[in-house]
C-alpha positions in Angstrom: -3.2 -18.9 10.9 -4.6 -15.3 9.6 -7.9 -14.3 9.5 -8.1 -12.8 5.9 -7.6 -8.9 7.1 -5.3 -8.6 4.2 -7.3 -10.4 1.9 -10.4 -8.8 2.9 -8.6 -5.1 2.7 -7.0 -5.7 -0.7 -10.5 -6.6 -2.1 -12.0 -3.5 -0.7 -9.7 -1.7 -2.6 -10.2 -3.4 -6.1 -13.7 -2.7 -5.2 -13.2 0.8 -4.8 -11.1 0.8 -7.9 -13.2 -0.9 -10.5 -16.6 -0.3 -9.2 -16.6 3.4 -7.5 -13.9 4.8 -9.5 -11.8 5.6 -6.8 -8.6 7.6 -8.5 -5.2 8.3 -6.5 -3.5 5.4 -4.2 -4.5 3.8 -1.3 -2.5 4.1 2.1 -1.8 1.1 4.1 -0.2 1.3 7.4 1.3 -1.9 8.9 3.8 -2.9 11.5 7.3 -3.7 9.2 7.7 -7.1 10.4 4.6 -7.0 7.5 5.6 -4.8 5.2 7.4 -7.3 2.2 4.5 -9.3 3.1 2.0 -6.9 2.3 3.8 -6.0 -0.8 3.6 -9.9 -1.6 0.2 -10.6 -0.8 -0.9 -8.0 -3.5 1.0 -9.0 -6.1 -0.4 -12.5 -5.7 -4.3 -11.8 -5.0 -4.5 -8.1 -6.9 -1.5 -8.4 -9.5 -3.7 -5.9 -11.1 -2.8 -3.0 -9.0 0.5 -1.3 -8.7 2.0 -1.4 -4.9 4.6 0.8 -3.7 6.6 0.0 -0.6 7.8 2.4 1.4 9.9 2.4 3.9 12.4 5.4 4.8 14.9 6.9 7.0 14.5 10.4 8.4 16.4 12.2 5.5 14.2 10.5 2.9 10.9 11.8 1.8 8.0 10.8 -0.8 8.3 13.9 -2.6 10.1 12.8 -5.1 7.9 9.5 -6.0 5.0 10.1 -8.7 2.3 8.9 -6.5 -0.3 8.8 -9.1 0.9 5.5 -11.1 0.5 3.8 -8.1 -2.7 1.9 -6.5 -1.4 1.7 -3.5 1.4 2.8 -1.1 2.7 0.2 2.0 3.8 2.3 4.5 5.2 1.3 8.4 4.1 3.2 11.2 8.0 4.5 11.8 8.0 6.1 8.2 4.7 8.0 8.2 5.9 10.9 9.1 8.1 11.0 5.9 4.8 11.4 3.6 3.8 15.1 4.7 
């Protein structure tokens, strides 16, 4: 049984969007076993915001990804050294 983090995060960030005006994506960090979840869970409860998932080996990088027509990127904690 969860206890709404996601839920609670993802609303947080339509909040930020629609009511602070909060441009550029958001970064979410999560364990993979989570990761097609995450990506899931927003298109069902925020199907407004545009979710990448990203998940790469060494050799790949985020440099070549247009961040900015995203909302938010889904990240692991093995690929987050890929996005500097």
């Amino acid at each position: 049984m969860g206890l709404g983090k996601t839920l609670q995060t993802l609303s947080f960030i339509c909040h930020l969007k629609e009511k602070s005006n909060h441009t550029g994506p958001s970064l979410v960090v999560c364990p993979l076993s989570v990761l097609y979840s995450w990506c899931q869970e927003v298109d069902k409860w925020a199907p407004s915001l545009k979710c990448l998932r990203f998940h790469a080996s060494q050799t790949d990088s985020i440099a070549n990804q247009s961040l900015a027509k995203y909302d938010i990127v889904v990240t692991t904690y093995e690929s987050t050294y890929c996005l500097v």
